[in-house]
matplotlib code that plots the C-alpha trace (Angstrom):
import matplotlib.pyplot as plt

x = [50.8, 52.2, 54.9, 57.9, 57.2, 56.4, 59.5, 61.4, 59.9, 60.6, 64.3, 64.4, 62.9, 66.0, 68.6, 66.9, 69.8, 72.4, 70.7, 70.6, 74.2, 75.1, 72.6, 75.7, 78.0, 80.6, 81.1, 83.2, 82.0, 83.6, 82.2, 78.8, 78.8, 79.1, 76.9, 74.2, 75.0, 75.5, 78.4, 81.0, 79.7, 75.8, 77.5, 79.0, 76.3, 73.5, 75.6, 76.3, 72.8, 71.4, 74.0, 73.0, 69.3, 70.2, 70.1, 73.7, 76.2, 80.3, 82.7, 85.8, 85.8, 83.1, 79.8, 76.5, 72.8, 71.4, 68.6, 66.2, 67.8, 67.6, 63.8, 63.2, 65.1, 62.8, 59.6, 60.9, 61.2, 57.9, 56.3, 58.1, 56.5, 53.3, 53.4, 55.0, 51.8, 49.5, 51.1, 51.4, 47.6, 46.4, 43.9, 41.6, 42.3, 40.5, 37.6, 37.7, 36.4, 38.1, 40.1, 41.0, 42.8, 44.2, 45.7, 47.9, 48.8, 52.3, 51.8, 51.6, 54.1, 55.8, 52.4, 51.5, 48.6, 46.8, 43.4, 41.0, 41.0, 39.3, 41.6, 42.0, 38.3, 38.7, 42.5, 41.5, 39.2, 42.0, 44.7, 42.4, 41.9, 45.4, 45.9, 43.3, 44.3, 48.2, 47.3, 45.7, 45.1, 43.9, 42.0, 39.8, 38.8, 35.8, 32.7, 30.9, 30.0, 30.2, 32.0, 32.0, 31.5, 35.1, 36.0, 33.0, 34.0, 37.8, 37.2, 34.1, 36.8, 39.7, 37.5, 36.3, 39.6, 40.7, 41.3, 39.8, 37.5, 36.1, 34.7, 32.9, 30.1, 27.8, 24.3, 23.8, 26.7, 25.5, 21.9, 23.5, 25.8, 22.8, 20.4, 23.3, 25.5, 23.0, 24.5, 28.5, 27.1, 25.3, 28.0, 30.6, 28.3, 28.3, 32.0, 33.3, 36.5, 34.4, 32.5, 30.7, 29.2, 27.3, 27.2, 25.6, 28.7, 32.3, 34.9, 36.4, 37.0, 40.1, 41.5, 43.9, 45.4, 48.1, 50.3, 49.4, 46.4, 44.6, 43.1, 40.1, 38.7, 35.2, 33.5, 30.4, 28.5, 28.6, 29.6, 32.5, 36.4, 38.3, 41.7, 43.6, 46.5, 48.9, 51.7, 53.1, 54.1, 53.5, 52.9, 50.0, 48.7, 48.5, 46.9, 44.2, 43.9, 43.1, 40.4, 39.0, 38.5, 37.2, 34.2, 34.2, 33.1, 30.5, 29.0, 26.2, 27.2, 25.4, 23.7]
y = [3.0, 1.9, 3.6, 2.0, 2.7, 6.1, 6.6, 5.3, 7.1, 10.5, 9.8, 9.3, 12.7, 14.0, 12.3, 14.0, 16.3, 14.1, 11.9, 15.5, 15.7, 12.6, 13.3, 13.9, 11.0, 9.5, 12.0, 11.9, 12.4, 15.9, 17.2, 15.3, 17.5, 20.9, 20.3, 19.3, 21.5, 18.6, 17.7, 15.3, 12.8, 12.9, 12.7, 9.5, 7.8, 9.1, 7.4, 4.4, 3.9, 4.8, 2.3, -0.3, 0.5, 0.5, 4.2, 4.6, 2.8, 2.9, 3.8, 4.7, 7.9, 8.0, 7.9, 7.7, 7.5, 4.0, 3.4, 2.9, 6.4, 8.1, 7.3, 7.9, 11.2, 11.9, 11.3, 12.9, 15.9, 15.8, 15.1, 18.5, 20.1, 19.1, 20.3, 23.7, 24.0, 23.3, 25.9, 28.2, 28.1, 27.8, 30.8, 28.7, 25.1, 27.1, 27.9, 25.2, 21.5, 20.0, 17.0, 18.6, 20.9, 19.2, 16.7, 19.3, 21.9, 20.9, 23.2, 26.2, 26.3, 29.3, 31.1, 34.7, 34.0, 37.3, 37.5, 40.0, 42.4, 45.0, 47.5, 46.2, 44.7, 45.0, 43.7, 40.6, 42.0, 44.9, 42.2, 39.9, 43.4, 43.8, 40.0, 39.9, 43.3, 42.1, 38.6, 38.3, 35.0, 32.1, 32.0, 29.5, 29.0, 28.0, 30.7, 29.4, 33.1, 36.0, 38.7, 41.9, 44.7, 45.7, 42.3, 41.5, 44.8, 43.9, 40.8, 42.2, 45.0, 42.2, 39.7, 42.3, 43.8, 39.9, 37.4, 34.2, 32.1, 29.5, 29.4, 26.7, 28.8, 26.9, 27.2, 29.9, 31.8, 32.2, 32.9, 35.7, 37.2, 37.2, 39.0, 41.8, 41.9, 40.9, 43.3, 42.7, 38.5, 38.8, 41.0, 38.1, 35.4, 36.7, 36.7, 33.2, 33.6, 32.4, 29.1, 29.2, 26.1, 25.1, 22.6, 22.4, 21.9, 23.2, 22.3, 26.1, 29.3, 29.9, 31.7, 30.9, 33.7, 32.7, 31.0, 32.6, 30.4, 32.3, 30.0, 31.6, 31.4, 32.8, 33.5, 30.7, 33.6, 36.0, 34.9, 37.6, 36.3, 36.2, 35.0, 33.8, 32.1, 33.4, 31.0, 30.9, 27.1, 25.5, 22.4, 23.8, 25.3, 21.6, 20.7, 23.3, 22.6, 19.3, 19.8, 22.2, 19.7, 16.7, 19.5, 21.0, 17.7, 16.8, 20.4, 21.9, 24.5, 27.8, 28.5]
z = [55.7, 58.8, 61.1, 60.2, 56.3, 56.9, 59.0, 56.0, 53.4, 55.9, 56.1, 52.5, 52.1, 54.6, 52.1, 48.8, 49.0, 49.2, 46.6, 44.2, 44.8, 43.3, 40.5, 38.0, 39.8, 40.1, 43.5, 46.0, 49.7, 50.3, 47.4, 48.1, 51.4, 49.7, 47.7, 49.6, 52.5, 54.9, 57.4, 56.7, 59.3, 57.8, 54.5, 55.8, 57.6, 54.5, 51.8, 53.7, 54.1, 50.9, 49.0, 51.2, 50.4, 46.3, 45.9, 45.5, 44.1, 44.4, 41.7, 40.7, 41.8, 44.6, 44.7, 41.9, 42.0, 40.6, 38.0, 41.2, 43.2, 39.7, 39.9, 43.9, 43.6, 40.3, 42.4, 45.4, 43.4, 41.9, 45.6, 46.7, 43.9, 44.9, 48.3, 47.1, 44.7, 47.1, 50.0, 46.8, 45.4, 49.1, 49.0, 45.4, 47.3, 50.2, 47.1, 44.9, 45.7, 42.9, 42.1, 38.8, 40.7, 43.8, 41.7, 39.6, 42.4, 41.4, 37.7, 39.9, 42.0, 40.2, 39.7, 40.8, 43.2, 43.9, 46.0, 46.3, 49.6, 51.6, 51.0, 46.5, 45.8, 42.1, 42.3, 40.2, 37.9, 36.9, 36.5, 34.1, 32.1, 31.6, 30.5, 28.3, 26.9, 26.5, 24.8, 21.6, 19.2, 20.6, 23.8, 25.8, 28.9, 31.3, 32.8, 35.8, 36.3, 33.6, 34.9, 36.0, 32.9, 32.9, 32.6, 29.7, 27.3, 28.0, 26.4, 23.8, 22.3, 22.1, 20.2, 18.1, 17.3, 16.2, 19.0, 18.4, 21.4, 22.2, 25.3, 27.6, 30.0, 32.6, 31.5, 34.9, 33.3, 29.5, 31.2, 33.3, 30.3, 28.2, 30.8, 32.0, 28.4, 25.6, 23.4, 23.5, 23.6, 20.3, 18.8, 19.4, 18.7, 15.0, 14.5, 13.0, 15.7, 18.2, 19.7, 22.3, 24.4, 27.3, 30.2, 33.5, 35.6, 35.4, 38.1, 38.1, 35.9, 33.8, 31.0, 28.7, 26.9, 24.7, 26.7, 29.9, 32.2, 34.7, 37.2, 38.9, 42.5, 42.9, 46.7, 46.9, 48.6, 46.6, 43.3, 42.9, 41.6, 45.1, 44.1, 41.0, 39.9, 36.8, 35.2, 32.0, 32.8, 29.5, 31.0, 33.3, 29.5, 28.3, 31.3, 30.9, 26.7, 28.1, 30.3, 27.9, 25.6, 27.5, 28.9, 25.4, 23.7, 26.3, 25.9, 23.5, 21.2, 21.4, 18.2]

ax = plt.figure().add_subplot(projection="3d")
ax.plot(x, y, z, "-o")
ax.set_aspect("equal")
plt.show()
C-alpha cells in the first residue's frame, strides 16, 4: 500500500459519516450536515468529492449513495467493527495467538470482557458458575484446561439435572480432569446427553451455553482463566458452532 492510496482510503474513512447520512437518500445538503454532525462548508467540499469519486450521486431532491458508496459505506462499517472488537477483546488478543480469533474480533464488539485481578482472582470462575447455572439445553464448547472445582461440579450438577454436551478437550485437559475429577468425569460420561472428544491442539477455550458464548483467556504460566469475553451475538454463536464442528470432526471420541 503506498502513501497516496492510504491517504485516500483515510479520507474516505473521514467521509463515512457523510456517506451514512445519505444512506436513506435522496438528501439534501443541510440535512446531510445534521446528520452527520458536519459544517455546511465540509458538507460541501465532502459531497463534491465523493460524487466525483462515484460514491454519491445527484437527484431530484439532493443527494444519494450509489451501488459502489452503498458497498464502501457497507465495508467501512464492518472495518470499524473490527477495530472496535479488537480494542474491545484487547485483554484475550494479549493471550491468545490465534487467527481464529483475530480474524472475528468484529463478533465481540458488544461483549462483556471481564479479567481476572489481584483484588477478584476468582472473578472469572464465579461468573462462568453463574452462566452455566442460568443456561440449560444444549451446550458445547472447547477445554484446553479443565477447570477449577467450582467450575467442574457447576457444570457436573447441570448435566446431571438435564443439559445436554458435547464437548471437545485437548488430550492434557481430559488427562487433567480425569486425574483431579475422576468421579464427576465418569458420572457424565455415562449419561447419553453427552459426547465427549479429544485432540491434541485447540486454538482457545469457550463455552457455549444456549445462546450465550463465553470466550476464554487462560495465563500461559500458570494455566488459570485470566479474562473472558460474554456476547449473546448470535452471529458470534454461529461462528463458534462452526469451529466446534470443523475440531469436532477431526477429533477422537472418548469411549
Amino acid at each position: 500500500m503506498d502513501g497516496s492510496t492510504l491517504g485516500r482510503d483515510i479520507r474516505l474513512l473521514q467521509r463515512a459519516p457523510i456517506l451514512a447520512a445519505c444512506r436513506d437518500g435522496p438528501v439534501e445538503r443541510s440535512t446531510i450536515a445534521d446528520r452527520a454532525g458536519s459544517s455546511r462548508t465540509t458538507v460541501y467540499r465532502a459531497t463534491t468529492e465523493l460524487e466525483a469519486e462515484g460514491l454519491l450521486e445527484k437527484r431530484a431532491g439532493g443527494y444519494a449513495l450509489t451501488n459502489f458508496g452503498t458497498t464502501m459505506l457497507e465495508r467501512l462499517a464492518h472495518f470499524q467493527d473490527e477495530l472496535d472488537g479488537a480494542r474491545h477483546v484487547k485483554a484475550l488478543l494479549d493471550r491468545i495467538d490465534a487467527p481464529e480469533l483475530r480474524d472475528n474480533v468484529g463478533l465481540f464488539t458488544d461483549a462483556t470482557v471481564i479479567e481476572a485481578r489481584p483484588d477478584a482472582p476468582y472473578a472469572i470462575e464465579q461468573r462462568l458458575v453463574s452462566l452455566v447455572g442460568a443456561h440449560t439445553g444444549e451446550w458445547f464448547g472447547f477445554t484446553r484446561t479443565f477447570g477449577s472445582p467450582a467450575v467442574v461440579e457447576a457444570v457436573s450438577r447441570a448435566v446431571l439435572d438435564g443439559a445436554n454436551a458435547e464437548w471437545v478437550f485437548t488430550s492434557d485437559a481430559i488427562a487433567g480432569l480425569r486425574e483431579q475429577h475422576s468421579e464427576a468425569q465418569a458420572e457424565m460420561r455415562a449419561l447419553d446427553r453427552t459426547a465427549t472428544y479429544v485432540v491434541e491442539r485447540l486454538p482457545f477455550d469457550f463455552a457455549a451455553l444456549g445462546g450465550t458464548l463465553a470466550l476464554i483467556a487462560t495465563d500461559s504460566t500458570t494455566g488459570v482463566h485470566a479474562a473472558m469475553a460474554i456476547t449473546d451475538n448470535p452471529a458470534a454463536v454461529v461462528w463458534a458452532r462452526e469451529l466446534f464442528e470443523t475440531h469436532r470432526d477431526r477429533a477422537e471420541r472418548v469411549a
